[in-house]
LOMAR-746191 format. One record per residue (C-alpha): residue in one letter; x, y, z. Coordinates in steps of 0.2 Angstrom, whole numbers, plus 5000, padded with zeros to 4 digits. Example, Ala and Ser with C-alpha at 12.3 -4.5 7.8 and 13.67 -1.06 7.14 Angstrom:
REM LOMAR-746191
A506249785039;S506849955036;
REM end
This chain:
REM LOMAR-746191
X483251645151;X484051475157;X485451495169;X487151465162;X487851285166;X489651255169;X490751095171;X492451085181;X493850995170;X495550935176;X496650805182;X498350775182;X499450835166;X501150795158;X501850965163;X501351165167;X500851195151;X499151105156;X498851065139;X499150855140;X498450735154;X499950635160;X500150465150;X499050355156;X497850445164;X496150555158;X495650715162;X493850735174;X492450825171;X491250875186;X489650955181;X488551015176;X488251165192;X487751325192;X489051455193;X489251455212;X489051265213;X490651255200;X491551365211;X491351255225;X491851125217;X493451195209;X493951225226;X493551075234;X494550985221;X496151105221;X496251105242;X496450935240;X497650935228;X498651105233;X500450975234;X500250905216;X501151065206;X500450945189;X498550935195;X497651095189;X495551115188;X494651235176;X493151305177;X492451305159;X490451325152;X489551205147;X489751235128;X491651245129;X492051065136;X491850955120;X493650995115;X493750815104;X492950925089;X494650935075;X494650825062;X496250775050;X495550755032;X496350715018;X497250605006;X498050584987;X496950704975;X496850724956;X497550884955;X498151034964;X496251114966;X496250974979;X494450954978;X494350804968;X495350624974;X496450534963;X495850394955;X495450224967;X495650334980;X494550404993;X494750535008;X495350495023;X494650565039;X495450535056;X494950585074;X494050635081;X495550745091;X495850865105;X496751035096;X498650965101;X498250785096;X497550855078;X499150965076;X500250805079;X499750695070;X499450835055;X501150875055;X501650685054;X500750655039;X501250825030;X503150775032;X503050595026;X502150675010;X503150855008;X503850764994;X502250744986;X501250894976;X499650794975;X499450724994;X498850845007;X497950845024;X497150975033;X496451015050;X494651045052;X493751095066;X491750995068;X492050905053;X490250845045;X490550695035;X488950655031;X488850795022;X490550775012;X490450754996;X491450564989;X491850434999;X492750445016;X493650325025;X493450345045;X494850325053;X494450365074;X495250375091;X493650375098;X493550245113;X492150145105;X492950145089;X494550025090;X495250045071;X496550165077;X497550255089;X498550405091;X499850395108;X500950545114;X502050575128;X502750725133;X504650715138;X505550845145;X507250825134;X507550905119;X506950825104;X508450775097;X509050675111;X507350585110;X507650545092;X509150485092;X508950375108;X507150315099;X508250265082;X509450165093;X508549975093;X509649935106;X508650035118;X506849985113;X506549845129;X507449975140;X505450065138;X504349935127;X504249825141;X502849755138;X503249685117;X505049685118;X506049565127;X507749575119;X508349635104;X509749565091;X510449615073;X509649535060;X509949575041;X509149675029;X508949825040;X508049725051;X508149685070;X507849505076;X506849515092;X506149405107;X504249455112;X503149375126;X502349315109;X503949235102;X505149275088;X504949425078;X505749565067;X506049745068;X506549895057;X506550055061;X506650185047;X506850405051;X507350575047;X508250675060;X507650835051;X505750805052;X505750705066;X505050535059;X504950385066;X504250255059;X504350045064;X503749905057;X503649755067;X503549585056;X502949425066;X503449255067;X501949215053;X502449345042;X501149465045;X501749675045;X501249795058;X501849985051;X501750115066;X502250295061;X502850405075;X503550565076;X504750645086;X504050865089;X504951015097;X503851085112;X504551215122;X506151165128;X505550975127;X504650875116;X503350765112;X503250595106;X501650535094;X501450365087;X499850335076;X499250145078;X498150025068;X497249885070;X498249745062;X496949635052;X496649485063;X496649545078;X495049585090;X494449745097;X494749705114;X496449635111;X496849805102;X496149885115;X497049805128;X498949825120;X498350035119;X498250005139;X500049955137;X500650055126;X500250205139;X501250085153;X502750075140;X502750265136;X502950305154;X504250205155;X504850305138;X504550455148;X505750395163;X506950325154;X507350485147;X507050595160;X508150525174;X509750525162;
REM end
């Protein structure tokens, strides 16, 4: 019988749950080793990191460190059977996700359709869709796949204060230093700002009660870019999740390069807040 392989999995993460890596950063995987080899390694790794209380390694076997295996399906479906989509409309697949990520961006989704009997998403766990039955739009965070993201932070402030800090416009460039230079009234609900791209506009639109956030950015050329986010209790913190698309237009790489700065800007987020 094969010996059993294991890997070492850590890194540095938000906070002691040891749950999220810290913005910015990705979690390492060592391995695969024997047993006694992984055991070496884990304490190789945590000697050298005994002073970092927010670096933590894991042993884990080999079968257990795929955790990007949950799936969020679904959509707008004909009836409340919920097997069948509404007409023109096909299921939507997103992910794949860690556990967390999954729950997020679930949660997200559920409370922007609560008001709607015929939309409903669920969590599932190594979801085939080759062997779903209609059409399914993908919808990935996968690195090789740059169609869409999904960017959390964890902040250590209730999540009310986050919220009501995130709805004020006023302090977007305080933490979006990369998009936002300055920020203005405008009308119409909207915010006039200045970008390192020029002149844009702005509106953010939420509810204190579910925690939504969502901003739509309008260019100088008239062309929309819809980011929904949401504001969700965690402990005695809080976790901030925005879910980005591709805007049409714009290149892989370029989208892949703002996603860079967008973990940049959501440190900042995390700073901001925290030393206040």
């Amino acid at each position: 019988m094969p010996e059993q392989q294991f890997y070492v999995v850590g890194g540095e993460y938000a906070d002691t749950n040891f749950t999220i890596p810290a913005p910015g950063t990705e979690l390492e995987s060592h391995g695969p080793f024997s047993e006694r080899e992984a055991k070496i390694c884990w304490r190789e790794l945590t000697g050298k990191t005994v002073d970092n209380a927010m670096v933590r390694y894991f042993l884990k076997a080999a079968e257990q460190t795929n955790s990007k295996i949950y799936w969020v399906v679904g959509g707008e479906y004909a009836d409340t059977s919920f097997t069948k989509t509404a007409n023109g409309k096909q299921i939507e697949v997103y992910g794949p996700f860690e556990k967390w990520e999954a729950l997020g961006f679930w949660r997200g989704f559920t409370s922007k359709s609560v008001d709607d009997a015929l939309v409903r998403y669920d969590i599932r766990e190594n979801y085939d869709q080759d062997g779903a039955s209609g059409a399914a739009r993908k919808f990935s965070t996968a690195a090789q796949d740059a169609a869409a993201a999904v960017k959390s932070v964890v902040i250590n402030r209730p999540a009310e204060d986050v919220f009501a800090f995130l709805m004020s416009a006023e302090n977007w460039p305080k933490w979006a230093i990369h998009g936002i230079k300055s920020v203005s009234p405008g009308s119409g609900g909207y915010w006039e700002l200045e970008t390192p791209s020029g002149p844009a506009r702005f509106k953010l639109e939420g509810d204190a009660s579910s925690g939504i956030i969502d901003s739509t950015f309008v260019t100088g050329a008239g062309a929309d870019w819809s980011i929904p986010g949401r504001v969700v209790s965690a402990g005695g913190g809080s976790v901030f999740v925005m879910v980005f698309s591709k805007p049409p237009g714009m290149s892989d790489e370029q989208f892949k390069q703002d996603m860079k700065l967008t973990d940049e800007e959501f440190s900042a987020l995390k700073r901001q807040l925290e030393s206040h």
